[in-house]
C-alpha positions as CSV (number, residue, x, y, z in Angstrom):
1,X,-19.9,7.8,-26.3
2,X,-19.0,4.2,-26.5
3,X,-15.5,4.8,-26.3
4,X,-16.0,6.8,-23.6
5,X,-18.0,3.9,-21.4
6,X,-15.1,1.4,-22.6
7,X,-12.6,3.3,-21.3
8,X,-14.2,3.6,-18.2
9,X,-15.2,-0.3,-18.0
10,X,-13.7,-1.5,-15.4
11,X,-15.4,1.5,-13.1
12,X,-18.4,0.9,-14.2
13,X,-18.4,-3.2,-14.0
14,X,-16.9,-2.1,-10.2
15,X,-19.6,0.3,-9.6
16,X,-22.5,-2.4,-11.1
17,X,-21.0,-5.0,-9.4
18,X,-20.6,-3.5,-5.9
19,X,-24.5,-2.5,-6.1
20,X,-26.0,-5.9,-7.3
21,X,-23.4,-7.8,-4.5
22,X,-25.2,-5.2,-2.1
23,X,-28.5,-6.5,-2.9
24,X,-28.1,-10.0,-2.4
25,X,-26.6,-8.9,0.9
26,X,-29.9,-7.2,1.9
27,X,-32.0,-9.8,0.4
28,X,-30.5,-13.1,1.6
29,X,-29.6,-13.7,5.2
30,X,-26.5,-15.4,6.2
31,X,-24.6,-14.7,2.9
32,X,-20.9,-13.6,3.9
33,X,-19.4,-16.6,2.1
34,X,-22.0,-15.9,-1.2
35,X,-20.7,-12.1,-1.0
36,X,-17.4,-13.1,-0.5
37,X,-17.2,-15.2,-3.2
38,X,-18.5,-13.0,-5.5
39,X,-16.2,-10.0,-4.6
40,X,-13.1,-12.1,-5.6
41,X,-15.1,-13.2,-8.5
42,X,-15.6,-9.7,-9.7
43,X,-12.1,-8.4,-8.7
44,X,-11.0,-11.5,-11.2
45,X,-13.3,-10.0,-13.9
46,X,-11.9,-6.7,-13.2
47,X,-8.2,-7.8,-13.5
48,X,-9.7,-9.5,-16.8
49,X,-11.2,-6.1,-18.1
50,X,-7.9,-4.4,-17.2
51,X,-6.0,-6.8,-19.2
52,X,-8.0,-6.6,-21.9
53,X,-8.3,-2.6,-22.0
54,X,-5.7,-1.3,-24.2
55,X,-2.4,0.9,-22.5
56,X,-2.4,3.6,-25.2
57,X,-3.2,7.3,-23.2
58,X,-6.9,8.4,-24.0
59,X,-8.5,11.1,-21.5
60,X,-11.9,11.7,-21.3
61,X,-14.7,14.0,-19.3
62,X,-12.9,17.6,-20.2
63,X,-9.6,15.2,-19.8
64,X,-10.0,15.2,-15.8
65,X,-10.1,11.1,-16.3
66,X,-7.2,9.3,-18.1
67,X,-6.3,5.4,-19.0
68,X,-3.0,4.7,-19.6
69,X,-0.4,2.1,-18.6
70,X,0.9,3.8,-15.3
71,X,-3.0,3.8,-14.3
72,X,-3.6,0.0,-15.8
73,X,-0.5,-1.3,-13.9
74,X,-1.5,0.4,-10.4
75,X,-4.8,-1.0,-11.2
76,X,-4.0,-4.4,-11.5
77,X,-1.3,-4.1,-8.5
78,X,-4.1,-2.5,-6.0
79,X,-6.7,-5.6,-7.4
80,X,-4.4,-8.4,-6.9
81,X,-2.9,-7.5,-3.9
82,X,-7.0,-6.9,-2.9
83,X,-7.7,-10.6,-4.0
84,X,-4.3,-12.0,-1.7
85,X,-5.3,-10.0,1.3
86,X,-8.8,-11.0,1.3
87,X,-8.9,-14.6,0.7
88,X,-5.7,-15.1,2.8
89,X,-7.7,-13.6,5.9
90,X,-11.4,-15.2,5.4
91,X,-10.4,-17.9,8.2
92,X,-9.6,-15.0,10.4
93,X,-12.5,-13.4,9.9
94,X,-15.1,-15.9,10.4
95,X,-12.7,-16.9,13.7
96,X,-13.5,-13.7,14.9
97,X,-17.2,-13.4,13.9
98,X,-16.4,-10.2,11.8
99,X,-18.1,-12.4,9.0
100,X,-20.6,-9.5,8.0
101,X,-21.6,-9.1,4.1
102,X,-20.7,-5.7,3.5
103,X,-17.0,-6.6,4.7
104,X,-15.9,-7.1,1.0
105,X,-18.1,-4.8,-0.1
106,X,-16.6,-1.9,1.5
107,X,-13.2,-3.2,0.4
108,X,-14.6,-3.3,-3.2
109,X,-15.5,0.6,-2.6
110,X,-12.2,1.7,-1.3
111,X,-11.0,-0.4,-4.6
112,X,-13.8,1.6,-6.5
113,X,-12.1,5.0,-4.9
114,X,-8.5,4.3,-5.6
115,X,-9.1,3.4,-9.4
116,X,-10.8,7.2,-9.5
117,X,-7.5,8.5,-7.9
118,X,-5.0,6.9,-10.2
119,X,-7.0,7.6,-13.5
120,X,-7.6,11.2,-12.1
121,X,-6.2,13.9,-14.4
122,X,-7.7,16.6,-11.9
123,X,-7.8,17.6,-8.8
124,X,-12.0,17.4,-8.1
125,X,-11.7,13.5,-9.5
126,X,-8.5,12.9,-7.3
127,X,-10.2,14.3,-4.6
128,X,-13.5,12.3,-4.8
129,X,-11.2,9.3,-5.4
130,X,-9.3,9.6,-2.2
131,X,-12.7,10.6,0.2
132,X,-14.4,7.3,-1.3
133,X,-11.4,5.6,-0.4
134,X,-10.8,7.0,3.1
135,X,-14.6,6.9,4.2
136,X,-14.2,3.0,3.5
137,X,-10.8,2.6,5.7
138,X,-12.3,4.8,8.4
139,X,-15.4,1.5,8.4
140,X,-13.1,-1.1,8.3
141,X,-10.5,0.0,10.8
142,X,-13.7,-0.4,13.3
143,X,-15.3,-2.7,11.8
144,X,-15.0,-5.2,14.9
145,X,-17.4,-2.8,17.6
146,X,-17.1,-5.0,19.7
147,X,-13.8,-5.1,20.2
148,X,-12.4,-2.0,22.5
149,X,-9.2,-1.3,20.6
150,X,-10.6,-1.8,17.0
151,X,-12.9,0.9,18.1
152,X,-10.1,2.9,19.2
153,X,-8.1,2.7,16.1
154,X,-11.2,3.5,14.1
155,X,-11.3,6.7,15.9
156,X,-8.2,7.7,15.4
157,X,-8.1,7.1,12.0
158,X,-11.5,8.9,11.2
159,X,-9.9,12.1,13.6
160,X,-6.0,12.4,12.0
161,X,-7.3,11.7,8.0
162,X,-10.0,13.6,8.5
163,X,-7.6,16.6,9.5
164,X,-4.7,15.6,7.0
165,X,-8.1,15.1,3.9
166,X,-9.1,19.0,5.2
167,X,-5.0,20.3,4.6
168,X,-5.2,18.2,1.4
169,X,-8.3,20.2,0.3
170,X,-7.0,23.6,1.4
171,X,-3.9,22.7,-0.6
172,X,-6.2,21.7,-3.7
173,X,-8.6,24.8,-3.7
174,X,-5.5,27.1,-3.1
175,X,-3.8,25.7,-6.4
176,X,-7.1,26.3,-8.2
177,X,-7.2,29.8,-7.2
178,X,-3.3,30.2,-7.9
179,X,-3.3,28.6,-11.3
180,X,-7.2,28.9,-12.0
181,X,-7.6,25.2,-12.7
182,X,-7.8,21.9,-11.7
183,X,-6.8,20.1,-15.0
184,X,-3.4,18.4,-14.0
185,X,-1.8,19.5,-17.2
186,X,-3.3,23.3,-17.5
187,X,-1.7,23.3,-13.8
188,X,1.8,22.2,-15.0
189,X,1.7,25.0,-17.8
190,X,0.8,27.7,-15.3
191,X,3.2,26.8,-12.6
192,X,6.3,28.4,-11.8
193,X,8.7,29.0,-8.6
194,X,7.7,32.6,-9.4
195,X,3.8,31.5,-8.3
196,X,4.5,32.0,-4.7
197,X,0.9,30.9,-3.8
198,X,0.9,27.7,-5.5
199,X,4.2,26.6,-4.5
200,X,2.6,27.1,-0.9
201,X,-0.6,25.2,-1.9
202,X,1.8,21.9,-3.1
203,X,3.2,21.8,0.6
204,X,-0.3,21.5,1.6
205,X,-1.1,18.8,-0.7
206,X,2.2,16.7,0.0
207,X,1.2,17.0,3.7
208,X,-1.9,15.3,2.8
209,X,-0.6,12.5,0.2
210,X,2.5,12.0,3.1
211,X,-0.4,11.0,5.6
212,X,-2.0,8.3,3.2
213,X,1.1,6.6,3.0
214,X,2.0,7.2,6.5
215,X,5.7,9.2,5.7
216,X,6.9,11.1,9.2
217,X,6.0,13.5,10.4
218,X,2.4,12.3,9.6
219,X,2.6,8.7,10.6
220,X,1.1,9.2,14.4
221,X,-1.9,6.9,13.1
222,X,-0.2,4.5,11.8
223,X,1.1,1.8,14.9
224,X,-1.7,2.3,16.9
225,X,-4.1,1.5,13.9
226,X,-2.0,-1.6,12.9
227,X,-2.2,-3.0,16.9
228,X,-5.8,-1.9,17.1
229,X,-7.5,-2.9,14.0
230,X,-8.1,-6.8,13.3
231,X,-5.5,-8.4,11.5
232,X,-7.0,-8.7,8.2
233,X,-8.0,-5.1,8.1
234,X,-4.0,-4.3,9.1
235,X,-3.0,-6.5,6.5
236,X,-5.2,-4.4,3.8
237,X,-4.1,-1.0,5.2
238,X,-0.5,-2.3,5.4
239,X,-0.5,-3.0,1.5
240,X,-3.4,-1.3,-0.7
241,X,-3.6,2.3,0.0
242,X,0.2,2.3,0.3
243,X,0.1,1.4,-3.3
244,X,-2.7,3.9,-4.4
245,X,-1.3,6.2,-2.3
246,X,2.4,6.2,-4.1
247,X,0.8,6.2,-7.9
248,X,-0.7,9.4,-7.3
249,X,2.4,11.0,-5.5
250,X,4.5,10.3,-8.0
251,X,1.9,11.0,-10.7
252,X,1.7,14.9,-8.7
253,X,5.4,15.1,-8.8
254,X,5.3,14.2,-12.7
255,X,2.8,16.2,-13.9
256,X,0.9,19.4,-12.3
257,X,4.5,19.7,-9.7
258,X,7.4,19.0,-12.8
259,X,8.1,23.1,-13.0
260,X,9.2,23.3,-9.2
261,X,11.1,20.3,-8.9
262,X,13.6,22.3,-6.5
263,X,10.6,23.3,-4.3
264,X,8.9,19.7,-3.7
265,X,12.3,17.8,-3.9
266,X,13.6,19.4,-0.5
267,X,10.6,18.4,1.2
268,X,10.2,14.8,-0.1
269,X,14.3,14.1,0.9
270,X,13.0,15.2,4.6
271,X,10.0,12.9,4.5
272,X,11.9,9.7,3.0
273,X,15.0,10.3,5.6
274,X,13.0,10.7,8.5
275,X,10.9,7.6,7.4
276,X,13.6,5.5,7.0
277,X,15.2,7.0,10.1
278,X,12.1,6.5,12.4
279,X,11.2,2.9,10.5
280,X,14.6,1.7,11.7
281,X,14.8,3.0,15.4
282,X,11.0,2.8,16.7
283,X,11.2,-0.7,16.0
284,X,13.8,-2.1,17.9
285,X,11.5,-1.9,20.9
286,X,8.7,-3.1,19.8
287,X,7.1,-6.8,20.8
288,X,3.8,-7.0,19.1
289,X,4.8,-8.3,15.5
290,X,1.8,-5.6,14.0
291,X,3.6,-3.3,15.6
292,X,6.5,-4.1,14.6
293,X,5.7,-4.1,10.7
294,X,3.4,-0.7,10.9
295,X,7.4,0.7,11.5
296,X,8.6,-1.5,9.4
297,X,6.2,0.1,6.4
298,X,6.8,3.5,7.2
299,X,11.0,3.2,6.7
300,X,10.1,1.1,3.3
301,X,7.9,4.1,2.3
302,X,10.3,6.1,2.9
303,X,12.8,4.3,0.7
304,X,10.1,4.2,-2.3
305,X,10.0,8.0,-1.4
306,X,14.0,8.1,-2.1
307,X,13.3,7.2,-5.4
308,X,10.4,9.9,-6.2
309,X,13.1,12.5,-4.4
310,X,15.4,11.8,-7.3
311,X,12.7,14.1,-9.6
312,X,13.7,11.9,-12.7
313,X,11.8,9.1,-14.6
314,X,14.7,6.4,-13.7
315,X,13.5,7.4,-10.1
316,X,10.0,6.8,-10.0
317,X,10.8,3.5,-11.9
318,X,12.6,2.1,-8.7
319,X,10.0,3.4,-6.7
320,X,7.1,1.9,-8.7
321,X,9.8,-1.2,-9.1
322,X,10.1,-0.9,-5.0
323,X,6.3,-0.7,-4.0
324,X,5.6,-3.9,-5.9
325,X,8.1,-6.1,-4.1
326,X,7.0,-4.7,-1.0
327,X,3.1,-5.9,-1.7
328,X,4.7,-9.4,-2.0
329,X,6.6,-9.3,1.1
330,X,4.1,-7.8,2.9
331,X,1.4,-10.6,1.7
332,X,3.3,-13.6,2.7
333,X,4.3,-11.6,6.3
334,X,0.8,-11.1,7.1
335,X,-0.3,-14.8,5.8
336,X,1.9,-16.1,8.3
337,X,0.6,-14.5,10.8
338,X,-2.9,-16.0,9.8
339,X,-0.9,-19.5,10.7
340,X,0.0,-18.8,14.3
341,X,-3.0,-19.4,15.8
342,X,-3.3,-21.3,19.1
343,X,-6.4,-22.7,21.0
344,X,-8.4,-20.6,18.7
345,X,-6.3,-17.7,19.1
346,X,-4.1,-15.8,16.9
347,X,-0.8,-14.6,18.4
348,X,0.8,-11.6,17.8
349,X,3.3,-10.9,20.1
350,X,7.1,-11.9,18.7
351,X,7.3,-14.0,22.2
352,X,4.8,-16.7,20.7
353,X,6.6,-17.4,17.9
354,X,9.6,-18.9,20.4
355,X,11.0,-21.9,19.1
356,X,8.0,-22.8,16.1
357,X,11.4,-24.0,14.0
358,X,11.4,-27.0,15.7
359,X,7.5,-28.3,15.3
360,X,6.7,-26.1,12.3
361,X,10.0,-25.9,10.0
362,X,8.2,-24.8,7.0
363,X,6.4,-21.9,8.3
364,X,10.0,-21.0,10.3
365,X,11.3,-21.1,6.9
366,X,9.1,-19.2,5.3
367,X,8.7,-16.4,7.8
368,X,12.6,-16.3,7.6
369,X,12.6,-15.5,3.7
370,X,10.0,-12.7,3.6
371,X,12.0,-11.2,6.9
372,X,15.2,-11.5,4.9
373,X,13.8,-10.1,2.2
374,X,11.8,-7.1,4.2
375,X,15.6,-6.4,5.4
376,X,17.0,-6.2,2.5
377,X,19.7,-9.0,2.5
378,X,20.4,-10.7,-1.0
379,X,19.9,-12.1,-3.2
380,X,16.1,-12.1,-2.0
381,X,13.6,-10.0,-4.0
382,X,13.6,-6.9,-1.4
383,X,17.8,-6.1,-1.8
384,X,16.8,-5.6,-5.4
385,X,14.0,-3.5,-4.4
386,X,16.5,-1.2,-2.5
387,X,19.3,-1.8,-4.9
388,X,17.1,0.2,-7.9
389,X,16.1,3.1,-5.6
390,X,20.2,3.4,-4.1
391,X,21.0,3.0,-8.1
392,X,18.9,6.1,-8.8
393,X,19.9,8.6,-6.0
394,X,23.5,7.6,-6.4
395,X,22.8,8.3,-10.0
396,X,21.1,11.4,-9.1
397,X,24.8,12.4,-6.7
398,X,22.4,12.5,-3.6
399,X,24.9,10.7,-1.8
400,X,24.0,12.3,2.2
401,X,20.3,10.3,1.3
402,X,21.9,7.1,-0.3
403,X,23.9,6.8,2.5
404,X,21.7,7.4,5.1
405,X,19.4,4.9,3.4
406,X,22.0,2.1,3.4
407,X,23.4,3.0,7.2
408,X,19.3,2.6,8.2
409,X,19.0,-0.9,6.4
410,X,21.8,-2.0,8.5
411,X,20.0,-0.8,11.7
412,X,16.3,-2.4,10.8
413,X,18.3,-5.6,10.1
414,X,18.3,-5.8,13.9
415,X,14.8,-6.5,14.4
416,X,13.9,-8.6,11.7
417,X,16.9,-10.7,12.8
418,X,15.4,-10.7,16.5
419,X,12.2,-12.5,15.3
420,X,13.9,-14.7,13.4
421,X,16.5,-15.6,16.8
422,X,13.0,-16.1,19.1
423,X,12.2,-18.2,16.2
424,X,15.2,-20.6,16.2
425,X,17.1,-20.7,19.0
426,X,15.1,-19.7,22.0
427,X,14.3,-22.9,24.3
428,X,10.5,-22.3,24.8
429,X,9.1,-24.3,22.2
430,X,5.4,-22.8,21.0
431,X,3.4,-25.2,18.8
432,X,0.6,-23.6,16.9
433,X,-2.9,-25.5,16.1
434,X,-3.0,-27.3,12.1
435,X,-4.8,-24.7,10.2
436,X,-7.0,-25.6,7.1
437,X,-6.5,-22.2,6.2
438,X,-5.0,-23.0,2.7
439,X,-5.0,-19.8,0.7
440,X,-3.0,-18.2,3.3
441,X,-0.6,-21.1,2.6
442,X,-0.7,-20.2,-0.8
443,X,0.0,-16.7,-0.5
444,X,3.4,-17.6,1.6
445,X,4.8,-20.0,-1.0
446,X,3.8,-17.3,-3.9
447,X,5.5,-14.7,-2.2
448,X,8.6,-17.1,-1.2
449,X,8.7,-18.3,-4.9
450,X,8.9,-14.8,-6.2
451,X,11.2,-13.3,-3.5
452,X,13.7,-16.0,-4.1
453,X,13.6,-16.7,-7.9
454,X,13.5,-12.7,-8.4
455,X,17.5,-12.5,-9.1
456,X,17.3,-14.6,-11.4
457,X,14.7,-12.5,-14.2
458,X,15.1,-9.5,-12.2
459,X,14.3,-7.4,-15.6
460,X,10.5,-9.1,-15.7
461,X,9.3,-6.5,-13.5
462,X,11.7,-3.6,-15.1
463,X,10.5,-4.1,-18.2
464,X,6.9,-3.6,-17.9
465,X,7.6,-0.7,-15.3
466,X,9.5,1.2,-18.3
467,X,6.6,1.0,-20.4
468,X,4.8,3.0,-17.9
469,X,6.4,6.9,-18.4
470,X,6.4,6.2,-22.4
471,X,3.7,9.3,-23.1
């Protein structure tokens, strides 16, 4: 028993937490910044426990809940990029007067509900996981009612996941009936590319995991919710879920889907091309810089999926390897958007940022490593990011996907080059207001350091992501 509620700390300090934080809420008026506080507080704690826990593989409750070091690094990936995101974005949000005290707390729920899904060993857990975690996106992406687009997006976000959540189920309950259960391991033993039905059930299920991490075809939601939603909930959706969301693809690649490889592999080498194919053209056009990078995260998901395509462990290294530089660069983009803010607005559009080079050189400089980096151009953090995942098809001799991947870095380049022209040689020179807002300066020169001092330890990261597929 006590082994039991140890290996299920941090869940249960979350779940504690989350209820005593809602209290004070209730109790206390006016107590956003107390709440706030506390919630990066007990996400610190949480990283603590994590830390603490050991990595060794233990399963517990009929072996539907497992701890091990895959789950313990996407933990501590989904909590610090939670900590980044929120306390890069509090200015923003008490500029827009979206200051309410259950705003962290519903972030700390979605948290709460991707820690179920990467621990999950079966499909009921995985499946509570996920709902806890969508139910708190579909709040937060309308969180600002006021605000007619915010609305908008929340609609569409509640309307699309609720219908890719119901193929997800059908998927799950027609693999239960096909294998008769939903232990991820008793799944694996029983299927085979003989079991018709629950080869047909897995294409349900990828249909619904493709959707959380907005892959094409099932990326609809995915620009208009990133426009529509205010920025610090875009910068959440941009980052967390994308992380949860690729732990427990590749975890239902590597264990309940291993025996069809051939079946699941077709379909994920569709989804990653036509990611990075759509990432790379759809953006060109685009002028609103949320916009811009919803795009911009679809073709980098589909590079991550390149690596899961390759069906071996080297593979889902350079994805793992891949999401993680992508969190960073995707911090320090959306920090700098938290700088360009002008008579008490923030600016979004790519025109604003014309000419900033010449009365704000350090946040021109900045911007222009993480786009560098998000394009892939070395010897920045994201080319190594790609480099691993081309090293692992190529590997793999799928060289129609490699190069496919290559030819569409070359044409996302384009755009990320486009801001940074506007940026430095148009004529219209935009000066933004001084901002106090320091964490979001902290967050860009973090993510700077690490993209541009990543070539030099590149292994760091490697090393600790090969420790991950040991059991």
């Amino acid at each position: 028993m006590i082994n039991n509620l140890n290996i299920l700390l941090p869940e249960i300090f979350l779940t504690l937490s989350i209820f005593s934080i809602l209290m004070i809420g209730v109790f206390i008026k006016n107590s956003f910044n107390l709440i706030f506080n506390l919630s990066s507080l007990i996400i610190l704690l949480t990283i603590a426990i994590i830390l603490n826990s050991s990595n060794n593989e233990e399963k517990i409750f009929l072996e539907s809940f497992t701890r091990d070091a895959f789950s313990n690094f996407f933990k501590i990936l989904i909590l610090v990029a939670s900590l980044f995101v929120l306390n890069s974005s509090k200015n923003f949000i008490l500029d827009n007067k979206l200051g309410k005290f259950e705003y962290p707390i519903i972030i700390l729920l979605s948290i709460l509900g991707m820690f179920f899904m990467v621990s999950s060993n079966d499909i009921i857990l995985f499946y509570l996981g996920l709902e806890l975690q969508s139910l708190s996106l579909y709040i937060l992406a309308a969180i600002d009612r006021d605000n007619l687009k915010s609305s908008e997006s929340g609609i569409k976000y509640f309307v699309l996941s609720a219908l890719s959540s119901g193929l997800l189920l059908y998927g799950c309950s027609l693999l239960y009936g096909f294998t008769g259960s939903t232990n991820f391991d008793l799944i694996a033993n029983e299927l085979t590319k003989e079991n018709t039905g629950a080869v047909f059930a897995m294409v349900f299920i990828l249909v619904g995991l493709a959707f959380k991490v907005s892959a094409v075809p099932f990326h609809m939601w995915t620009p208009d919710v990133y426009e529509g939603a205010p920025t610090s909930i875009t910068s959440y959706f941009a980052v967390v879920p994308k992380v949860a969301g690729l732990a427990v693809l590749i975890k239902f690649m590597f264990i309940p889907f291993s025996k069809i490889l051939m079946e699941w592999q077709t379909i994920i080498i569709f989804i990653s091309i036509a990611s990075m194919i759509l990432g790379a053209v759809a953006a060109i056009g685009q002028k609103n810089i949320k916009r811009l990078l919803a795009y911009s995260s679809i073709g980098h998901i589909g590079y991550a999926l390149a690596g899961v395509a390759t069906g071996v462990i080297t593979g889902y290294e350079s994805a793992i390897v891949y999401i993680a530089i992508y969190v960073v660069m995707n911090i320090g983009a959306f920090s700098c958007l938290y700088l360009f803010k002008k008579d008490g607005e923030y600016k979004e559009n790519i025109s604003d940022l014309s000419g900033i080079s010449k009365k704000h050189p350090i946040i021109a400089i900045s911007f222009l490593i993480i786009l560098f980096s998000l394009a892939g151009i070395p010897p920045l953090g994201g080319f190594f990011a790609k480099f691993y995942v081309f090293t692992a098809v190529v590997e793999q001799k799928m060289f129609a996907l490699a190069i496919i991947g290559l030819l569409t870095t070359v044409i996302s380049a384009f755009y990320y080059l486009k801001i940074i022209k506007t940026i430095y040689f148009d004529d219209n020179v935009t000066s933004f207001d001084d901002t106090k807002n320091k964490f979001a300066q902290l967050s860009i020169f973090i993510s700077c350091s690490i993209l541009l001092t990543f070539f030099l330890y590149p292994s760091v990261l490697n090393n600790v992501v090969d420790k991950l597929f040991l059991y």
